[in-house]
NUTOR-244669 format. One record per residue (C-alpha): x negated, y negated, z negated. Coordinates in steps of 0.001 Angstrom, whole numbers, padded with zeros to 6 digits, always signed. Each point is the difference from the previous one (the first is absolute). Layout:
BEGIN
XYZ
...
END
This chain:
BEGIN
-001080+018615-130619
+002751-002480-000333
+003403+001297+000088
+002205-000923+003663
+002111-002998-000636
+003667+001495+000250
+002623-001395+002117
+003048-001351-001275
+003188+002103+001700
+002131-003294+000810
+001982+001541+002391
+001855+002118-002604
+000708-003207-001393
+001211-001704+003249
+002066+002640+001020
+001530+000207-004066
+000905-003722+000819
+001197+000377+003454
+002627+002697-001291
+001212-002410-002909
+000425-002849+001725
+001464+001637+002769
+002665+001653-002395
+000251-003221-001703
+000988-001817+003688
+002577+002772+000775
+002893-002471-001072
-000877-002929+001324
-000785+001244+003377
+003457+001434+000161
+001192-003354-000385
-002439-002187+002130
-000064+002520+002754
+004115+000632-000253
+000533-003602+000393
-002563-000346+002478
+001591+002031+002479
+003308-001548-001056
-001001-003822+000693
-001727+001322+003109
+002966+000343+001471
+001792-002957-001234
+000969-000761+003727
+001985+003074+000643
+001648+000330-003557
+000451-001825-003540
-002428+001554-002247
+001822-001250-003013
+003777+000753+000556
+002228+002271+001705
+003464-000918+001949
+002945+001965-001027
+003768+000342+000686
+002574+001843-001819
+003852+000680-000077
+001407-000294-002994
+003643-000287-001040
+002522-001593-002814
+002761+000688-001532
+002843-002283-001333
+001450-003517+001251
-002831-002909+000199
+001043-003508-001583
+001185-002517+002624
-002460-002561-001087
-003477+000481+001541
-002391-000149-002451
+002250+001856-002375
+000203+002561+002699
-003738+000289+000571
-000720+000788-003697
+002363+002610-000235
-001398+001607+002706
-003566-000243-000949
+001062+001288-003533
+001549+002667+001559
-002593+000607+002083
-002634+000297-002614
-001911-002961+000914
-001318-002327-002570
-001022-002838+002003
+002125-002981-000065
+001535-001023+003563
-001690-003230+001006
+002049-000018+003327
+003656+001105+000422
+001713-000720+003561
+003538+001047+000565
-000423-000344+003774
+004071+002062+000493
+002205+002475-002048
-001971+003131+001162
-003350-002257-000102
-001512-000595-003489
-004330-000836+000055
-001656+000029-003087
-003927-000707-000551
-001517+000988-002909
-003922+000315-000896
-001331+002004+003041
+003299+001310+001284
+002624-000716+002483
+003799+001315-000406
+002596+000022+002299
+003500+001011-001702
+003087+000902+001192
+002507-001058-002376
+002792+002513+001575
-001878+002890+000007
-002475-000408-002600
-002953+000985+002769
-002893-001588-000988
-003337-000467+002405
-002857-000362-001963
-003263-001373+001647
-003179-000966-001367
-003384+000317-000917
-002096+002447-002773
-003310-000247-001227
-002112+003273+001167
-000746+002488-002510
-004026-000633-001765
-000838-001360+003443
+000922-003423-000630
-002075-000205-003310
-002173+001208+001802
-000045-003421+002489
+000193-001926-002874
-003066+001062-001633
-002114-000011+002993
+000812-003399+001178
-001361-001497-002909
+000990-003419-000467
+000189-001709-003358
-000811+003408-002317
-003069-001081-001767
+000372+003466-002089
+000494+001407+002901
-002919-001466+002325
-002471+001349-002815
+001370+003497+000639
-000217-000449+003791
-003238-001251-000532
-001030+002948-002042
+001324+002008+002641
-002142-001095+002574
-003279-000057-001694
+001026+003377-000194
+000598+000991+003295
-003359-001451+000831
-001400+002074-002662
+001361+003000+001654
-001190-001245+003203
-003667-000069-000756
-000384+002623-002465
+001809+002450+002538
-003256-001292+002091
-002386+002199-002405
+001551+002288-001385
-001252+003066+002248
-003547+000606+001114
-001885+001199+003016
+002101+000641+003488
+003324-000877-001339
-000989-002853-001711
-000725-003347+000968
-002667+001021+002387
+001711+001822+002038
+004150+001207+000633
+000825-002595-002749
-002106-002825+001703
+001543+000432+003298
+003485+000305-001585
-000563-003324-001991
-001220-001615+003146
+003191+001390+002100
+002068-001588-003131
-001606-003437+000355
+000505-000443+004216
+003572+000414-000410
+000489-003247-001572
-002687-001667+001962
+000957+001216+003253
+003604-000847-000698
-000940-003902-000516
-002313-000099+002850
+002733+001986+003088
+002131-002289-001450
-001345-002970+000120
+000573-001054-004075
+002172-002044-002106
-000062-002731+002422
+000903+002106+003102
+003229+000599-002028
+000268-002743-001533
+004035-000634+001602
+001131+003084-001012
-001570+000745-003946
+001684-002781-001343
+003781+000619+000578
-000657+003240-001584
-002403-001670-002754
+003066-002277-000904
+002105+002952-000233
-001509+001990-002395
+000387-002231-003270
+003273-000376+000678
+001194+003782+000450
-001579+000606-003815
+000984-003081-001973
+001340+001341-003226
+004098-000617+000090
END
C-alpha cells in the first residue's frame, strides 16, 4: 500500500511570519498612526508646532541705538538667532523679531515678553515623514511599509483554522472591517459630495509640515 501523502503545516509558517513582520512594523506604525491622528486634526490644532509665551528678565542698561540694543538683549538672553526686525516703537517699547520669536522689551525695567512658536517633541518628524514629498529614500521605505501591512492583512486571514478562522468569527469580523469604509463613502455621499470642504483642508496639510 502506498504511503498517505503528508500535508505540509503552512500555518506554522504563516503565523512565524505574521509575528516578524508584525514586530518588524512596531516602529513605523508608531509613527504613521501618531501622525495620523495628529494631521487629523489639523483644523483644531498645528500638528507641527506649539505657541508659547514666557517672562523673562535683564539685567544692566541697553544701548540707545536699536539694533545695538536688540543684540545685547538677545545675547543676553541666550538666543542665537540674529534679529531680522528691531522696532523701537517708545522708551518702554523695544520689538525685536528673530527666527520664530517675537520680543517685546522694556528698556527701563529689563521685562522681557517672549512669544513664539516651538517645534513639538518627535511628533513633528513624525509629519514630516508621513507626508512624503520629495524623499525618494524615503518613499522606498514607505513603500516597504505598506506591502507590509498588506502582508499582515492577508496572512492574518489564514492563520487560524476551523470556527475562528476565516470561516467563521474571523470571516464575519473581516466583513464588519470592510463595511466601515464602504458604508462611510456611500451615507456620505463620496469625494464629490464633499468636494467644497476637502480641499481647504487638503491645501493645509503640506503647508503645516514643510521642513523650516
Amino acid at each position: 500500500m502506498p504511503e498517505p501523502r503528508r500535508r505540509i503545516a503552512w500555518r506554522p509558517v504563516v503565523r512565524n511570519l505574521h509575528r516578524d513582520a508584525g514586530y518588524l512594523a512596531v516602529g513605523l506604525t508608531l509613527v504613521y498612526a501618531a501622525s495620523g491622528l495628529a494631521v487629523n486634526h489639523i483644523a483644531d490644532w498645528d500638528p507641527n508646532f506649539q505657541s508659547y509665551r514666557a517672562v523673562r528678565q535683564l539685567t544692566g542698561t541697553l544701548p540707545a541705538e536699536p539694533d545695538a540694543a536688540a543684540r545685547a538683549a538677545l545675547t543676553q538672553l541666550g538666543i542665537a538667532e540674529a534679529p531680522s526686525e528691531v522696532h523701537w516703537w517708545a522708551a518702554d517699547q523695544l520689538e525685536i523679531v528673530a527666527g520664530a520669536r517675537h520680543l517685546t522689551v522694556n528698556p527701563e525695567t529689563g521685562r522681557v515678553v517672549e512669544e513664539g512658536r516651538k517645534p513639538r517633541f518627535l511628533l513633528r518628524f513624525a509629519n514630516w515623514l508621513h507626508l512624503n514629498r520629495g524623499k525618494k529614500s524615503w518613499t522606498l521605505i514607505a513603500d516597504l511599509y505598506a506591502g507590509g501591512l498588506l502582508f499582515l492583512a492577508f496572512s492574518g486571514l489564514f492563520m487560524l483554522p476551523g470556527k475562528n478562522g476565516l470561516r467563521g468569527r474571523g470571516g464575519v469580523l473581516v466583513a464588519l472591517g470592510i463595511a466601515v469604509p464602504v458604508l462611510y463613502v456611500v451615507l456620505s455621499g463620496g469625494p464629490e459630495a464633499h468636494s467644497g470642504t476637502a480641499a481647504p483642508a487638503e491645501r493645509m496639510v503640506p503647508q503645516a509640515v514643510s521642513p523650516r
